[in-house]
C-alpha positions in Angstrom: 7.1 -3.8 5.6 9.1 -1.8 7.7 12.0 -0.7 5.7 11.6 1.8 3.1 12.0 0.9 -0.2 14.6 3.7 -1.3 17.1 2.7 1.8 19.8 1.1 -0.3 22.8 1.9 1.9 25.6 -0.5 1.2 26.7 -2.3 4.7 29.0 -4.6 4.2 27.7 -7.8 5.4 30.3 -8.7 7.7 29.2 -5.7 10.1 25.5 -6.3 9.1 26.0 -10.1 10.1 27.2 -9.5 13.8 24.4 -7.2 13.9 21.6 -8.4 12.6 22.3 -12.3 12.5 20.4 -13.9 15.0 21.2 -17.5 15.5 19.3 -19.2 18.8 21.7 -20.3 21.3 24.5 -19.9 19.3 25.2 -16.7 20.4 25.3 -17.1 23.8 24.2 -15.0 26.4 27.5 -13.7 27.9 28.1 -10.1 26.9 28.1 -6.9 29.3 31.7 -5.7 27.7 29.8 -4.4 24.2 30.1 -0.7 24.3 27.0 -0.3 25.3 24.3 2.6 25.4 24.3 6.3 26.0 22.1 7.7 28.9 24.1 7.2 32.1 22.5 6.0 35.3 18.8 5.9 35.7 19.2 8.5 39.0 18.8 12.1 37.8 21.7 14.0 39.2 19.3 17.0 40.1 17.4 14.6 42.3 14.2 14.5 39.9 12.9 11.6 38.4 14.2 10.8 34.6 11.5 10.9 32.6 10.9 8.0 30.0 8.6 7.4 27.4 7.5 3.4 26.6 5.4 2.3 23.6 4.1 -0.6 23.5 0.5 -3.2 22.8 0.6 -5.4 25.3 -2.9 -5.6 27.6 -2.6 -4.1 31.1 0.6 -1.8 30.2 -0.8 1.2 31.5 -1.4 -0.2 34.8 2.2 -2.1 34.8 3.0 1.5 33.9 1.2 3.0 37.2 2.8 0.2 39.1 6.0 1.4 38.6 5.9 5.0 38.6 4.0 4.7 42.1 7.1 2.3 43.6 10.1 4.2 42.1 11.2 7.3 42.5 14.3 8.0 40.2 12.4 6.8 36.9 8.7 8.4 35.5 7.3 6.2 32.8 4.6 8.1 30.6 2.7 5.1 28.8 1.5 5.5 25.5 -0.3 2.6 23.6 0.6 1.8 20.2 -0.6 -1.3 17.7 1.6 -4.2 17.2 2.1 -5.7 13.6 3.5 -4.1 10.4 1.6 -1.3 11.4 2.9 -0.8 15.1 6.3 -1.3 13.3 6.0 1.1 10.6 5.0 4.3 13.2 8.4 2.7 15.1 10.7 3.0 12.7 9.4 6.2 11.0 9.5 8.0 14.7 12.9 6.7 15.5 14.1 8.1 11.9 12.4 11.4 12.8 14.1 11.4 15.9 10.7 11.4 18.0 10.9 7.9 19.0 10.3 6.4 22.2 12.9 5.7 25.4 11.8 2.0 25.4 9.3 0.2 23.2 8.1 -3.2 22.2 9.6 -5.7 19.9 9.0 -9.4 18.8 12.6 -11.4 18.6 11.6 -11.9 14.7 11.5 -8.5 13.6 14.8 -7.3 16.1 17.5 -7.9 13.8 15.6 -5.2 11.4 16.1 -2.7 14.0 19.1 -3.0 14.8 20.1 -3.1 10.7 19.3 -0.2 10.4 21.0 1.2 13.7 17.8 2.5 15.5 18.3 0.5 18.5 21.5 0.9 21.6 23.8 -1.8 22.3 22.7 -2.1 26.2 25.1 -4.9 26.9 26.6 -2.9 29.2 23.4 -2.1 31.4 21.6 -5.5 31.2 23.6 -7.0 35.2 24.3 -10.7 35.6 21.8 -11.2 37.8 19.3 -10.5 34.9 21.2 -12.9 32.6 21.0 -15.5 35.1 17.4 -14.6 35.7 16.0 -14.5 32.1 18.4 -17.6 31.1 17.8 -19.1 27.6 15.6 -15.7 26.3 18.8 -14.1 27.0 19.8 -15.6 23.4 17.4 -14.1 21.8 18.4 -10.6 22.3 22.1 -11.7 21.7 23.1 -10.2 18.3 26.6 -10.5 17.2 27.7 -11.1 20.7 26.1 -7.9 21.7 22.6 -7.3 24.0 20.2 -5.1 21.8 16.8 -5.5 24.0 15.8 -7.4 27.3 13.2 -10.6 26.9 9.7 -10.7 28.3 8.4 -13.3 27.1 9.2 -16.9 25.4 6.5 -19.1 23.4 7.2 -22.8 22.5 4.7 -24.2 20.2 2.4 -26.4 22.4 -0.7 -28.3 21.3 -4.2 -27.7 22.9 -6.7 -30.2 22.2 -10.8 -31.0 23.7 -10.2 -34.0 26.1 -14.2 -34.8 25.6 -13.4 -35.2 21.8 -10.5 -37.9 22.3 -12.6 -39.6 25.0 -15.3 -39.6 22.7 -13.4 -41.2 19.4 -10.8 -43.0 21.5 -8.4 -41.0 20.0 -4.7 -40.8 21.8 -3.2 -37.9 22.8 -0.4 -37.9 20.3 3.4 -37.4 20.8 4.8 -37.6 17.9 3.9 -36.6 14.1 2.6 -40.1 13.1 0.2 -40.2 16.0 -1.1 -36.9 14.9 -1.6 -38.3 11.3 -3.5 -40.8 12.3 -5.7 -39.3 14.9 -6.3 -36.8 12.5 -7.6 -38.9 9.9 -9.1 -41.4 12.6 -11.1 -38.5 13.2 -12.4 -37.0 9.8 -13.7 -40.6 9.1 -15.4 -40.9 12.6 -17.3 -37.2 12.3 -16.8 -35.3 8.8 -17.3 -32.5 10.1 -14.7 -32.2 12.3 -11.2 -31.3 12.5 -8.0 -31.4 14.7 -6.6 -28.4 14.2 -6.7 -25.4 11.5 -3.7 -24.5 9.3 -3.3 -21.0 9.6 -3.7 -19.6 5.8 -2.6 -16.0 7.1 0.6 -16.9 9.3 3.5 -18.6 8.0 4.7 -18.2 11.4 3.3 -21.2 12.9 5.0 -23.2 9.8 8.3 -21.8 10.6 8.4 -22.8 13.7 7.2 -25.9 12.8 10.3 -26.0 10.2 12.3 -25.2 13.0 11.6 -28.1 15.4 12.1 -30.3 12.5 15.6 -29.0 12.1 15.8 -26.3 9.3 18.1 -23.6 8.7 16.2 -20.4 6.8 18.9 -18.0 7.3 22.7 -18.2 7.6 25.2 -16.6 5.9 28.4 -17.7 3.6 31.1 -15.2 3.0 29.7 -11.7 2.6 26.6 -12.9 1.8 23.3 -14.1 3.7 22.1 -17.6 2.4 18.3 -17.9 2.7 17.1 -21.3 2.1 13.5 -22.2 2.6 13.7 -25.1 0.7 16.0 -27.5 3.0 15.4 -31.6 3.6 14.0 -30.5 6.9 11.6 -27.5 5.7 10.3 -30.3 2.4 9.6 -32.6 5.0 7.0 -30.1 7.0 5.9 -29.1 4.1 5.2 -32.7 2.4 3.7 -33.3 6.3 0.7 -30.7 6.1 0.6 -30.9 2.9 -0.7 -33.9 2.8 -2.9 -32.7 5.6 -4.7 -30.1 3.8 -5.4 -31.8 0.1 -7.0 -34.9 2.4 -9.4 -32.3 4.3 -8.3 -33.5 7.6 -7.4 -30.3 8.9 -8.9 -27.3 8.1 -7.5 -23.9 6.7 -9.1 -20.5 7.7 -7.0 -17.4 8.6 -6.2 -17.4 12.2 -7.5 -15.0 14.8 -10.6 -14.9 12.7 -14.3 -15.6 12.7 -14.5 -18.6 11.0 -11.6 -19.7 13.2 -13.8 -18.3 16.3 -17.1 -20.2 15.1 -15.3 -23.2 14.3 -14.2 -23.4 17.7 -17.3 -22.4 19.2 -19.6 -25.2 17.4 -16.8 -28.0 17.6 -15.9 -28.2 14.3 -12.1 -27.5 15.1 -11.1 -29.1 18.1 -7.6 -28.6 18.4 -4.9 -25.6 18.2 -1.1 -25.3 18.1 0.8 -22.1 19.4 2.3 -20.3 21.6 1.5 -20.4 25.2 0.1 -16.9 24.7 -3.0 -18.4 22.7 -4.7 -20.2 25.5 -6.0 -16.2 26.7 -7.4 -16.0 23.2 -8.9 -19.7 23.1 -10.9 -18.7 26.3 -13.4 -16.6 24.7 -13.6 -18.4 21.4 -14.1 -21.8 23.3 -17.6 -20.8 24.8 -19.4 -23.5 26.7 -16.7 -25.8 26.9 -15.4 -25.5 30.0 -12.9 -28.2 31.3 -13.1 -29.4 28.0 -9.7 -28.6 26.8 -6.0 -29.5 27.6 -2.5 -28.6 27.1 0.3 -31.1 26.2 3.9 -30.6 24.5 3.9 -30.6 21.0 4.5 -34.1 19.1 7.8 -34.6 17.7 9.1 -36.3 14.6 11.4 -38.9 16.6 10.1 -38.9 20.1 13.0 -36.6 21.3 11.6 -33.0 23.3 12.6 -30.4 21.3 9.7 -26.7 19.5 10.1 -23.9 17.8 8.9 -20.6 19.0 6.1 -18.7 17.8 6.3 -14.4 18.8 7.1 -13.5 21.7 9.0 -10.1 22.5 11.8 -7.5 24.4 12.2 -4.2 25.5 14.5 -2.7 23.0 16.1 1.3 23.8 15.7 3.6 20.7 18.9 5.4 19.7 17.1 8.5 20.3 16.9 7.8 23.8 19.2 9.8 26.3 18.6 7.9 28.9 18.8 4.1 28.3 19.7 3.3 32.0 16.6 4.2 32.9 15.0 2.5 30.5 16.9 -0.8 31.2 15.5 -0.1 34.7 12.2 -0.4 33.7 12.4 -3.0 31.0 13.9 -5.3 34.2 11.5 -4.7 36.7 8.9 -5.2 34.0 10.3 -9.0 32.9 11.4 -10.0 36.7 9.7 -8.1 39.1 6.3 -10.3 40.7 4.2 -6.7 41.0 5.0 -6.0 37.3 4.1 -9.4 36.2 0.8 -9.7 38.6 -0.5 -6.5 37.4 0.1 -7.3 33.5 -1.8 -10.1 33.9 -4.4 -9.1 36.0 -8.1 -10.3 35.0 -6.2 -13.4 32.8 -5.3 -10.7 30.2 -2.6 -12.6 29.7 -1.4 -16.4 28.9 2.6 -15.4 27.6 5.3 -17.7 29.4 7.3 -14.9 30.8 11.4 -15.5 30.1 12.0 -15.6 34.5 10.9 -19.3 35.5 9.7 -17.9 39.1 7.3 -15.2 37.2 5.4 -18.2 35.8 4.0 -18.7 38.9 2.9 -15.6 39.3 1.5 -15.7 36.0 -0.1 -19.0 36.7 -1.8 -17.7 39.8 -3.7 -14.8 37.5 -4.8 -17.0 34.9 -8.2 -18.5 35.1 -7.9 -22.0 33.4 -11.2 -22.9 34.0 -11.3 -23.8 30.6 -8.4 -26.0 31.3 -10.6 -27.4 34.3 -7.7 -26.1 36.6 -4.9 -27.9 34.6 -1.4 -26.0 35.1 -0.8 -25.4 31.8 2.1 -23.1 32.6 4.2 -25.9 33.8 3.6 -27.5 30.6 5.1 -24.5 29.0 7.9 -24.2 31.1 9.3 -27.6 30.4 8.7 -26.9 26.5 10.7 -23.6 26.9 13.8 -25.8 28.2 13.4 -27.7 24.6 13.6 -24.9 22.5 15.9 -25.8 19.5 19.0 -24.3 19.1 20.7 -23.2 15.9 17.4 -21.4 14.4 18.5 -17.9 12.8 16.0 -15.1 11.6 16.7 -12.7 8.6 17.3 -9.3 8.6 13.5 -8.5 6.9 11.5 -10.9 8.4 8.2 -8.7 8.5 9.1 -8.3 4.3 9.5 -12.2 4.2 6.3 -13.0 5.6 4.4 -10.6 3.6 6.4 -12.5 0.7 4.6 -15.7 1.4 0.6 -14.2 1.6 -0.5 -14.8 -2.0 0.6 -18.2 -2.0 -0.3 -19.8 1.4 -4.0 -17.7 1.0 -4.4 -20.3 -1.6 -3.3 -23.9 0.8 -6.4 -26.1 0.9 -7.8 -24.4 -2.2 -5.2 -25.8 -4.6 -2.0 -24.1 -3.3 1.0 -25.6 -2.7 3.5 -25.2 0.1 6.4 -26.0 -1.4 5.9 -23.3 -4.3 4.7 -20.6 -1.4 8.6 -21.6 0.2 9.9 -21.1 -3.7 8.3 -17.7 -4.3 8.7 -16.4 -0.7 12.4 -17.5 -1.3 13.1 -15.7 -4.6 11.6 -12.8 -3.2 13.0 -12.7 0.0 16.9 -12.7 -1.7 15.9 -10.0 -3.9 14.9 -7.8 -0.9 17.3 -8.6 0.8 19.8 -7.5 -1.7 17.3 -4.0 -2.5 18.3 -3.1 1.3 22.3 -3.1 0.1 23.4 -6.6 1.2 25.0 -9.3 -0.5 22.3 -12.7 -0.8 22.2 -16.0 -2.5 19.2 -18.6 -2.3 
């Protein structure tokens, strides 16, 4: 978690809500006349550079790092690498508190609204130009808070589906593109090789079910008066659930945590031959995908009714601290980083990286760096570009989402081994409302 559990401040929930609510699309991306951040411009009136500090885990951010500091001269970036996950979080907020945190630092669009909560990120509104809006289009709305600009995208990550070509050739199975087709090749599958299976259902990231809950249309978080509504529990959420569900207690799809080595040997020897994520996954499917070279493809992900439309899994910003003095420059760097071709060439240098970053034209670039050799040379970036445009509006995130996906471990460890999604969404509900309401905001669910 990354609040503490003695922070009980009251907020009222009407400032808290235009804070913290964060509702895709719906807030727009126009903004510029919030009051904006503290720091001034990015040019040192004494003529020497401002010096910044940037935390973050993403691969190659040292070098991005270098990049910039050897091509600008009004802004010094000193790098320092930190972890990402409740950990990474935990050493941010507890800096910030202290007053020791960084100029600029790293943070997925899920966990944002936790920040800014609790006031440890600037309103940059003011600082973020047009041309960047224009430029980072529809990730623009996921830094939009309350009307207000609270960090600038990187990166956006429609849920796609990978899947071994040699596999469907060999069972005559059809790419699917919708939810029934899925079903059925699933099972069309299991009953041609036992021991085989489409896909794995994550056991350790509720994540990938949420965003799969998203595309379907739910609503997790909203408010209603002074209060937050949290409702996992929805027609469209039962439906996903009842969906996989039915999934896991037939065996057609397996359930290991993800990212982990029975994942890795699974894919290795065959026995999973599919995966749906983000477009940042394919880096990580390289390695784990050993010998199967041109075996593998990318498609959009199926769809309940044949209409385009995904969820988002991670993905994350360049948010200022409010200890930082000098959030111009900051804002500087955090733009060249997301739209700059350099910056974007030298992160991914080596294929390091497989993200969809937020500026169309850095795809490309992006494109160019990764080796899709195991894609046998399929673009697989343009197929993530044209899911990014079908990103679902109207999806919000809570205020303490890291707390309300801890809230849903015990349960979904136990899917395929007798647990039930539907009292995982139950328990993680209850307790998220009760958090919620420990933090010193009104909630109902």
């Amino acid at each position: 978690m990354t609040h503490s559990p003695n922070r009980r401040r009251r907020i009222s929930l009407a400032a808290c809500a235009a804070l913290t609510l964060v509702t895709v699309a719906a807030c727009g991306s126009s903004g510029g006349s919030g009051a904006g951040s503290t720091g001034g411009s990015a040019n040192a009136s004494s003529g020497q550079p401002v010096d910044i500090t940037f935390w973050t885990w993403t691969k190659n951010a040292d070098k991005v790092t270098q990049e910039f500091n050897a091509t600008h001269k009004d802004v010094h970036v000193t790098f320092v690498q930190t972890s990402n996950g409740p950990q990474g979080y935990a050493k941010d907020v507890a800096a910030i508190k202290a007053g020791n945190g960084p100029d600029l630092f790293n943070v997925e669009y899920a966990q944002l609204p936790n920040f800014v909560s609790q006031g440890l990120v600037q309103d940059v509104s003011s600082l973020v130009g047009g041309s960047t809006r224009s430029a980072l289009g529809n990730a623009m709305n996921l830094t939009t808070l309350g009307g207000k600009t609270w960090a600038v995208p990187f990166d956006i990550e429609p849920q796609v589906f990978y899947y071994r070509k040699d596999v469907f050739q060999k069972y005559h199975l059809t790419v699917p593109t919708t939810w029934d087709q899925f079903k059925t090749d699933a099972a069309a599958l299991k009953q041609a090789d036992p021991g085989v299976s489409l896909v794995n259902f994550p056991i350790d990231d509720p994540s990938v079910f949420a965003a799969f809950a998203w595309q379907a249309g739910a609503q997790w978080f909203g408010t209603t008066g002074d209060s937050w509504k949290v409702n996992f529990q929805d027609p469209a959420t039962l439906k996903v659930a009842s969906y996989w569900q039915g999934l896991l207690d037939s065996g057609e799809v397996s359930h290991v945590p993800s990212n982990s080595p029975a994942l890795t040997a699974a894919i290795g020897n065959g026995s999973v031959v599919g995966m749906i994520n983000g477009p940042y996954e394919a880096a990580y499917l390289q390695p784990m995908a050993t010998g199967q070279a041109s075996k593998w493809a990318e498609v959009p992900l199926p769809t309940w009714d044949g209409t385009p439309g995904v969820g988002t899994v991670g993905g994350s910003s360049y948010a200022v601290s409010k200890n930082s003095a000098h959030a111009a420059a900051a804002i500087e760097f955090a733009t060249w980083m997301s739209t700059n071709a350099d910056a974007v060439a030298t992160r991914d240098a080596g294929g390091a990286s497989s993200s969809l970053p937020a500026d169309p034209p850095m795809a490309d670039i992006a494109q160019k760096a990764f080796s899709s050799t195991l894609f046998g040379g399929q673009d697989i970036f343009a197929v993530d570009k044209q899911a990014a445009t079908t990103v679902k509006s109207g999806w919000t995130w809570g205020p303490l989402m890291l707390s309300t996906w801890s809230d849903f471990a015990d349960e979904w460890a136990k899917l395929g081994a007798g647990g039930s999604i539907t009292s995982a969404l139950q328990s993680a509900q209850s307790q998220t409302v009760s958090q919620i309401k420990a933090a010193g905001l009104n909630a109902q669910g």
